[in-house]
N, C-alpha and C positions, 0 to 999 in steps of 0.2 A: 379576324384580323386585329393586329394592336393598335388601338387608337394612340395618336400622339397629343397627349397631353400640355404640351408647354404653352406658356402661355408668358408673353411678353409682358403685361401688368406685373404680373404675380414674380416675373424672374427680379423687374424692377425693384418691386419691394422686397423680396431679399435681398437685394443690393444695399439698398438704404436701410435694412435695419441692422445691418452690419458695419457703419459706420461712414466715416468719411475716407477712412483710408482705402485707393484704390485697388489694393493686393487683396483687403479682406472683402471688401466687396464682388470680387474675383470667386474669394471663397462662398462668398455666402450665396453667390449664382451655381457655383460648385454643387454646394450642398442643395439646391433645389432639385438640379434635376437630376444627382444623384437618386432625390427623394423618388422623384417622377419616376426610372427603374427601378428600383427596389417596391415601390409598391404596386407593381404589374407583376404578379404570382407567373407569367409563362414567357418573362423575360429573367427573373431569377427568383430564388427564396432562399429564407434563412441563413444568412451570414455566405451567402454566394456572393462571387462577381466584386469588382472594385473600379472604383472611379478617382482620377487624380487629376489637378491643376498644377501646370509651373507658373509660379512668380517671383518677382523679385524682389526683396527684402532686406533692411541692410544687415549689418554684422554689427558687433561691439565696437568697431571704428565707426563706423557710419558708413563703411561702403557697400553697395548695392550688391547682393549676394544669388544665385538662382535656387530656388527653393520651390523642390515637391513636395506638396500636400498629397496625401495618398491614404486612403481607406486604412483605418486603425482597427487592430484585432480586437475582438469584444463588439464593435459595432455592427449593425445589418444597416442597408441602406434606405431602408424604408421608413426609418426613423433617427437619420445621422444628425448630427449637428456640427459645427465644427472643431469642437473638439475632438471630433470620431474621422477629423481626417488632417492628424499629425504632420507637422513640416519636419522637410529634412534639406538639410544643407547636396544641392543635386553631385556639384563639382565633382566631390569627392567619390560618389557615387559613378561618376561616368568614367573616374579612371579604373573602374576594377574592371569594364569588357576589357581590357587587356592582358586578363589574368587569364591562364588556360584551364585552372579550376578554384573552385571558391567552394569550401564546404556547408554546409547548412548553418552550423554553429557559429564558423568565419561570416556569413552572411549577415545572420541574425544581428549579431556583434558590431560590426561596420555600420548597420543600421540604425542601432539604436547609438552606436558614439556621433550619432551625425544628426541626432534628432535636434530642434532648434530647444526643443524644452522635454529636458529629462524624465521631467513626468509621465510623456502623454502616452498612449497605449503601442507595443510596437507596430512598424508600419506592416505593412502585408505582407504576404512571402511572396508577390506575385510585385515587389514595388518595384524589383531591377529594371523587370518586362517596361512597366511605366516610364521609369527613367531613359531606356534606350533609343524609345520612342521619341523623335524632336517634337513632336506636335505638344500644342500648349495643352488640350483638354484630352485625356484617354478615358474612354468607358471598356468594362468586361462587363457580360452577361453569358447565362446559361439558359439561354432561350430557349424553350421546347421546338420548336420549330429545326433550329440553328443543331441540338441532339439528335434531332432527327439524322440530320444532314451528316451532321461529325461521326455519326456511327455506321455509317453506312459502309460495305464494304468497297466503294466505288466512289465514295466521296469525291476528292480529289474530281474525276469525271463531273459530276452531277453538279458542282462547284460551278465549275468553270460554263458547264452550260447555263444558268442563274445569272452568273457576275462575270462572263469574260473577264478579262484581268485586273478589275476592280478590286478584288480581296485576294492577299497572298495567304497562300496555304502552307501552313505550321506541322509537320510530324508531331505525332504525339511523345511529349518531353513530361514529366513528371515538373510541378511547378519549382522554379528555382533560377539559381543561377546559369544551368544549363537551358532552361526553356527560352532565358529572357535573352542568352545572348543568340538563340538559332531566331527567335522571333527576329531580331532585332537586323539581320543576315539576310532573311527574307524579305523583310521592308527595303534594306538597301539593295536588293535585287530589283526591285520596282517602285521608287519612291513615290508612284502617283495613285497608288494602292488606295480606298479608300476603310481599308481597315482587315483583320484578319478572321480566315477558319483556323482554330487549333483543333486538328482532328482528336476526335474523342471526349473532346475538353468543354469547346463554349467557342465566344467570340468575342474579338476588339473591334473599334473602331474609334475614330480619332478627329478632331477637326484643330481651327483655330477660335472656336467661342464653342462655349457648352452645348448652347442650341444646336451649334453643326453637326457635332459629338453624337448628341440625343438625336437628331434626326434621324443620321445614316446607323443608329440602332434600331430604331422604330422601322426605317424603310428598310433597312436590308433583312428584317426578322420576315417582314411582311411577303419580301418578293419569295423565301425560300418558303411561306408560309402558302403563298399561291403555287406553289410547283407542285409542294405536296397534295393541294387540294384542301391545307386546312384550313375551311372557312370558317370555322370557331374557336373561341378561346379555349382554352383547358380548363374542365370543371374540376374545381379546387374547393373541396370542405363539405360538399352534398351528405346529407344522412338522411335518408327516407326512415318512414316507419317501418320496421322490421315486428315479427313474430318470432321466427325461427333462433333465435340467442339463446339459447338453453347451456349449447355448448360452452357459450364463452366463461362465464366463470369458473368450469372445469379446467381450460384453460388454462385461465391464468394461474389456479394454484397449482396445475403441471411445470407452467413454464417457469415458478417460480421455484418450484422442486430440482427441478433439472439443473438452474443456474445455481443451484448451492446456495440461493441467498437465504441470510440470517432469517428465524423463525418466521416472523410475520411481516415480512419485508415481500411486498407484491409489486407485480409489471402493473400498469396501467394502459387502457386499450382508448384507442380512437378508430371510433369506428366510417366506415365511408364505400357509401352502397348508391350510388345514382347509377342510372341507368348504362350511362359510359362504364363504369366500371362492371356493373354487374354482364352486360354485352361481352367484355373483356373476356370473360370467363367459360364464355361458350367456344371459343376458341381448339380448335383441335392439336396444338401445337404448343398446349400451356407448362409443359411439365418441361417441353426444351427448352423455351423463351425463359422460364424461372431462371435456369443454371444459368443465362449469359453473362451476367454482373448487371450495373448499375447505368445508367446513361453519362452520369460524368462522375467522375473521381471521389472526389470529394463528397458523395452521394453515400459512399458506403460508412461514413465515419457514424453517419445516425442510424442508417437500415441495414447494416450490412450489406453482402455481394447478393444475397440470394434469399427470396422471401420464404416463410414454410405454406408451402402448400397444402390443404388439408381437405381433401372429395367430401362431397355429402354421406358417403359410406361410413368415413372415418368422423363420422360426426355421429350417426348411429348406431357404431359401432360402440360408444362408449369411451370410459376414461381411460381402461386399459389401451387402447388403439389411440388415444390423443396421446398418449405420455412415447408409449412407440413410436409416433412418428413428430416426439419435440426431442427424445433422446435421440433417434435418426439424424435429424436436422445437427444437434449438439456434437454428435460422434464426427458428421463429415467437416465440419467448424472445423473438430482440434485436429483431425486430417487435414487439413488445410493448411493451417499452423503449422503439424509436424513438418511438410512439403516445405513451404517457404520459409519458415523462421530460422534455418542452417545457413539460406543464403546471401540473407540479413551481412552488413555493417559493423552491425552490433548487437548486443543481445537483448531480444525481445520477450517481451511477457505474455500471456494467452490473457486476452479477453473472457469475462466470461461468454460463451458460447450456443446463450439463449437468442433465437431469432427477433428482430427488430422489425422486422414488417410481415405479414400474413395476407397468403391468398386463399380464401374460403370459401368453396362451388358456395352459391343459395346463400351466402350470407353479404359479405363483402370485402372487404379490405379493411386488413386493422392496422393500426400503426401501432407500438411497442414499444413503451418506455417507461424512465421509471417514474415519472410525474406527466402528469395532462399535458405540458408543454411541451414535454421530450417525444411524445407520443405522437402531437397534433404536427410538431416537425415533420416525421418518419411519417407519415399519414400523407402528407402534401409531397413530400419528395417521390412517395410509392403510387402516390395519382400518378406526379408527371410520368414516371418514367413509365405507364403501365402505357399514356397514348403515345409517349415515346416509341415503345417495343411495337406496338398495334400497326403503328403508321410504317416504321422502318421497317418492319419484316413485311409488311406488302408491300414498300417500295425497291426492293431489291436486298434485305438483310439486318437486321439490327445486331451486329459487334464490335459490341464498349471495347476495352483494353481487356488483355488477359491476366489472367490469376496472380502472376509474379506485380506484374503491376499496380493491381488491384491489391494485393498484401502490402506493395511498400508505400501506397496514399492512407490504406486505412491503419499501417504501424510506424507512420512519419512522426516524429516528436513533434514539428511545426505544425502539422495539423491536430494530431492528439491535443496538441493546448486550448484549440478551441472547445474542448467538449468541458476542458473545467476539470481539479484533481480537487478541491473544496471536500469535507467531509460532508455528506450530504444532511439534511433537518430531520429530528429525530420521526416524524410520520410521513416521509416521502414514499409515495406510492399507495400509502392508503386511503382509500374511497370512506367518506366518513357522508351519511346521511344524516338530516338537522330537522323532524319533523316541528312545525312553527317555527321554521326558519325566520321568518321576517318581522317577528317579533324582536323585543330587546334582550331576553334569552338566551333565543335562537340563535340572533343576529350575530350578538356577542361573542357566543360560546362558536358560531362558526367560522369568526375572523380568527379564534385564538388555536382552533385547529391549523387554520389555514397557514396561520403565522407558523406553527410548526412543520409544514407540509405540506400537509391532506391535501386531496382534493376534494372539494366540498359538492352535495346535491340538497339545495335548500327546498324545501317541500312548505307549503302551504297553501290556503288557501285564497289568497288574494292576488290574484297572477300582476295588478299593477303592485302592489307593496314588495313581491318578489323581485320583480324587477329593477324597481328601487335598491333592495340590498343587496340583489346580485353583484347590480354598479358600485356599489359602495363597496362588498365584497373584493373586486376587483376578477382579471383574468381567470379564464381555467378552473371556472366553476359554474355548475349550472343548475336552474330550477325546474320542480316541476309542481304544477298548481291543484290542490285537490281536498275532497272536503276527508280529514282521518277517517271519518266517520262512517264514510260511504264503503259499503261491500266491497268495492272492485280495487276503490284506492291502495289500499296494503300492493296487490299485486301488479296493479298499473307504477306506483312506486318504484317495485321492486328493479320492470323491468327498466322503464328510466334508468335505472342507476346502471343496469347492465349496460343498455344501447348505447350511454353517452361513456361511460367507463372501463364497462367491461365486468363488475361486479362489484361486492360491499363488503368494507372490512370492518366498520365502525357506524351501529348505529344511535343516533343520541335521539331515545322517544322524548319529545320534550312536551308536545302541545298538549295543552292543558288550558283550560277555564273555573272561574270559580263560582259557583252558584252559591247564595247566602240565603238564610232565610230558618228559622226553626223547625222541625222535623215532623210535628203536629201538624204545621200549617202550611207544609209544602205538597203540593199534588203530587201523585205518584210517575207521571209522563213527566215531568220536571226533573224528580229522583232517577229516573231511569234514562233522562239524557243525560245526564252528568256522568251517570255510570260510563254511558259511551263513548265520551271524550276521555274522560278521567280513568279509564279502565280496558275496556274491549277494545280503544284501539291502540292502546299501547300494548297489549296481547297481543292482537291480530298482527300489526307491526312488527312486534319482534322476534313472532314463529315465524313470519312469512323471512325476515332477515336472516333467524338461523339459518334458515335449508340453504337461502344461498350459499351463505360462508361454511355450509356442511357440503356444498357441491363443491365449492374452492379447494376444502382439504387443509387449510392451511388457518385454522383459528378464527378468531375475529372476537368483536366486545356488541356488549349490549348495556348502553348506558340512560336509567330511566332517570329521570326529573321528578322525584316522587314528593316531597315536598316534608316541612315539618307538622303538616296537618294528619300523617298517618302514625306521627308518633303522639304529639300532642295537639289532642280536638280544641276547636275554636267557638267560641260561643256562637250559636248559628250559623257552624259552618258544617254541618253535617251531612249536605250532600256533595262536599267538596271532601271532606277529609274520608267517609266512606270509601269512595271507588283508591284515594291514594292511599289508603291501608290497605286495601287487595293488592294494588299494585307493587305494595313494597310485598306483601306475600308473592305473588308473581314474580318478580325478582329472586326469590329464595329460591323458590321451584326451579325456576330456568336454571338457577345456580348447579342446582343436581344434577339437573336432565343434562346440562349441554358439557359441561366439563368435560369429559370423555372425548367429547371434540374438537377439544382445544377453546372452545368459544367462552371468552370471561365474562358474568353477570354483575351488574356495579350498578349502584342509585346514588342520587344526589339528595341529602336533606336541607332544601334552602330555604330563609326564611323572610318576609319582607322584603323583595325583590322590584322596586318599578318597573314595570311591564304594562305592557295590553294588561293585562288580569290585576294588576296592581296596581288602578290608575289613582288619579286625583282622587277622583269623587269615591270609590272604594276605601282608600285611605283615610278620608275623613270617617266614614263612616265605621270603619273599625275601630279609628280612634276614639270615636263618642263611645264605643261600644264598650271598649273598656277604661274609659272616663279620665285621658290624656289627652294632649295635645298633638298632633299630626308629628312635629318635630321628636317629641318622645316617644310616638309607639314607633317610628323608622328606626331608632338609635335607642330601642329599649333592647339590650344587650347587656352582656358582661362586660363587653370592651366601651359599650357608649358610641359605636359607630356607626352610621348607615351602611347597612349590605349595598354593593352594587351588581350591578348584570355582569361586570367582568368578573367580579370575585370568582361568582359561579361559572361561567366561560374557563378561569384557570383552574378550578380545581376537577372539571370534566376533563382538559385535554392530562392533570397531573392521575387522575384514575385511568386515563389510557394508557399512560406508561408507568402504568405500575403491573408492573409486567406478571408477577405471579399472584395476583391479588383476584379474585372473584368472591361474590356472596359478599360486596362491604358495602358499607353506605357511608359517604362523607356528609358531614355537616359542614355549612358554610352559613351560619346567623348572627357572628357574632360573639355567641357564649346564650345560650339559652337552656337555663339548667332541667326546667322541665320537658323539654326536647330532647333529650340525651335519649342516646338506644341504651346506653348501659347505667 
């Protein structure tokens, strides 16, 4: 059941720190419990649902004007502020219900000449609905419960036995000018309503203070949530540990093949396996329930109408039978398109035609996009709707809108905007692993991926320091803790990057230590751990990386951290510079062996770097070593300057996009003429 959150202190102090003025302190009650829905995952997500206040305000005379605030495009509610819920002068808004059509573009346009400040982001497309509404506070949600309900073939019935004549019941209208004015028809059929079903869609409800508003969302989610029997929330984000992912990076360089996208341009997967969903799957009805479309409209613009389904069959059956049935999937897509796009408005463009959500017997549900976040979207919408369909098809049917309608939500200009037309960052979608991640290398070099794109898997071994730079890192990245060194790591790694990603496109061997000391007077188990770090597991690493990105099909790089010690040896540093002159050999090799597969081999020659490995106290003591001062052996170069950890961080992600380049090694020291390869 949904618990209700509000809490009168807390609405208080949104009030007051939103000023002394009584309209903004309106808003800033507004915006809390806004907040309070939007961060309940099975009353809506991601840029669903909308919430609006009337107040009054003056104009440039000074007289008192009525002015809705109303959910701004670009914002989710889970995180609104008041900027994200733009004023609009209402007046002028309440003479267009007597217009007998208003076109989308007419709408948009009215909209935004009526905004208080030209700036702010446009209002919703759902603002008319708001505005026709008298009541001071509107909320919309797309409450798993409330999908249940709207999709049912019988709704309308099943409604009415819930809320006797408390909620009016809405036809399903496609959002708009037409939805807002039939809503608005229905309210005046029964003004004691306490809020509406829009079949197919979601729900309103309305009061005269926020709280009222918020309540009768909380309570009426609950009463249709007791009819159903759903005494649990919806599990939203679960990933157990899986085994069985072998397939998935096949996968994605299928899906990635099919979509036509550019060379090394990959989907990204979010995967999501608990027990609800995997239950799902046992289902004997699953291959109908797929074709129905989506629980609410607006659902298909990130998952499309219809997930790919894929048997455990089609899983050992291999690559040939995965690409078979992601072409299948793609063929019935521009089928679809051909169908609907004649009876189109106006003229439409095909999507690409790669699926956006995945149902896989034995593994789970993947969500499909082209960054971790567009993924982990399509991930949570394909939960809801999966105990959506579960519940609606044993409580008497689960059917969303059909295919014409379903083509003009997900080929609407007003909703296409949400998704964003930006040329996207030059490594979106590739999986980049950071071995010593949480180092200042690592760290470095994996913010400056990130900043281009990638989604990052920081590895190392100190699972609290990881976590440290994960947060630092920020969103939509994730670690995993282990020692290089250990047998198993390479492949526990590996699959990490699979289970949380879906595969690896980019990986940067970085971790490395330096052991010091003369060659004469070093034990041999000393020599031979160095070797391990500084050697076999950058080996072991980066065979276990190729096979992935050789399951993918679709390329990928191998970027070592080799250092300027395998070109020019350092006075006692010869169990350090050793293993990284094999390793820049290792490099060359992979360079020959992998080409053929698209996979590019590239090193780093850096030099004097502050690090873990290159702390204080090491520093000093190189310095005595060759009989300078700390400040001169940092900035003993050509240029005179101290290397930094971003230096090297830019010139790994500039060797990633150096698109035809393998077997090179950059140097990044400054100007160090005895370190030169040539």
């Amino acid at each position: 059941m949904i618990e209700n959150w509000y809490k009168a202190d807390e609405a208080q102090k949104w009030r007051e720190q939103a000023g002394a003025d009584p309209a903004d302190q309106e808003l800033g009650e507004r915006v809390y419990t806004s907040r309070l829905i939007g961060q309940n995952p099975d009353l809506l997500m991601h840029g669903g649902g909308n919430t609006s206040v009337k107040l009054s305000r003056p104009d440039l005379f000074g007289t008192p004007q009525r002015v809705l605030h109303v959910k701004g495009s670009g914002w989710d509610l889970d995180s609104i502020e008041a900027p994200g819920l733009p004023g609009v002068w209402l007046d002028p808004l309440m003479e267009l219900r007597a217009l007998g059509h208003l076109s989308d573009f007419q709408m948009v346009n009215v909209q935004r000449a009526n905004l208080l400040d030209s700036g702010s982001p446009n209002p919703s497309v759902e603002t008319l609905l708001h505005a026709f509404l008298p009541h001071k506070y509107v909320d919309h949600t797309h409450a798993t419960p409330f999908l249940v309900l709207a999709n049912l073939p019988n709704a309308e019935e099943i409604c009415r036995k819930i809320f006797g004549d408390r909620l009016g019941i809405v036809p399903y209208i496609m959002p708009g000018f037409g939805l807002a004015k039939k809503a608005a028809e229905v309210f005046d059929a029964n003004p004691n309503v306490e809020g509406l079903l829009l079949l197919n869609h979601g729900h309103f409800t309305f009061g005269a203070t926020a709280r009222e508003s918020y309540d009768r969302i909380v309570s009426h989610t609950n009463e249709v949530a007791a009819y159903f029997g759903m005494k649990k929330l919806t599990t939203i984000g679960r990933r157990d540990p899986a085994t069985n992912l072998d397939a998935l990076p096949i996968l994605r360089g299928v899906i990635a093949e099919v979509a036509a996208q550019r060379d090394d341009a990959m989907p990204v997967f979010d995967l999501r396996n608990g027990p609800e969903v995997m239950q799902f799957f046992d289902r004997s009805d699953l291959e109908e329930l797929s074709q129905r479309g989506m629980a609410s409209p607006d659902h298909v613009l990130r998952t499309k109408g219809c997930p790919l389904v894929l048997r455990a069959s089609d899983l050992a059956a291999g690559r040939a039978q995965l690409k078979a049935k992601v072409e299948a999937f793609a063929d019935a897509y521009r089928a679809y398109f051909d169908r609907q796009a004649p009876q189109a408005d106006e003229p439409k463009t095909l999507l690409t035609p790669d699926p956006k959500h995945a149902w896989i017997e034995g593994v789970g549900l993947l969500g499909i996009g082209a960054n971790a976040k567009a993924a982990s979207i399509a991930a949570d919408l394909a939960e809801q709707n999966v105990r959506v369909r579960s519940v609606g098809e044993d409580a008497g049917g689960f059917y969303p809108i059909g295919e014409k309608d379903r083509f003009d939500c997900e080929y609407w200009s007003l909703e296409q905007a949400k998704l964003g037309k930006s040329a996207p960052p030059p490594l979106q979608g590739r999986i980049v692993m950071v071995t010593g991640g949480a180092g200042a290398i690592g760290l470095a070099t994996a913010k400056a991926f990130a900043r281009a794109g990638a989604n990052i898997l920081l590895v190392d071994r100190d699972e609290t320091a990881l976590e440290v730079a994960r947060s630092d890192l920020g969103s939509w990245h994730a670690t995993f803790a282990c020692d290089v060194t250990d047998k198993d790591a390479p492949d526990a790694a590996m699959a990490a990057a699979v289970h949380r990603f879906g595969g690896l496109d980019i990986l940067v061997s970085n971790a490395g230590t330096a052991t010091s000391g003369a060659l004469l007077e070093l034990g041999d188990e000393e020599f031979r751990q160095a070797f391990e770090l500084n050697f076999f597991a950058h080996k072991v690493f980066a065979t276990r990386a190729a096979q992935v990105m050789r399951a993918q099909g679709r390329g990928g790089q191998i970027l070592f951290n080799i250092s300027k010690q395998s070109i020019n040896p350092g006075r006692n540093m010869g169990a350090y510079g050793t293993p990284k002159a094999a390793t820049l050999f290792l490099m060359r090799q992979l360079t020959l062996e992998l080409a053929e597969h698209g996979v590019r081999v590239n090193g780093m020659n850096a030099d004097r770097i502050r690090s873990g490995l290159l702390t204080d106290g090491f520093i000093q003591e190189r310095a005595a070593a060759r009989g300078v001062s700390e400040e001169t052996y940092m900035s003993g170069n050509l240029l005179g300057r101290e290397v930094e950890a971003r230096h090297v961080a830019d010139a790994f992600v500039a060797l990633a996009l150096m698109e035809r380049t393998t077997g090179h090694v950059v140097t990044v020291d400054g100007g160090n003429t005895e370190a030169e390869l040539r």
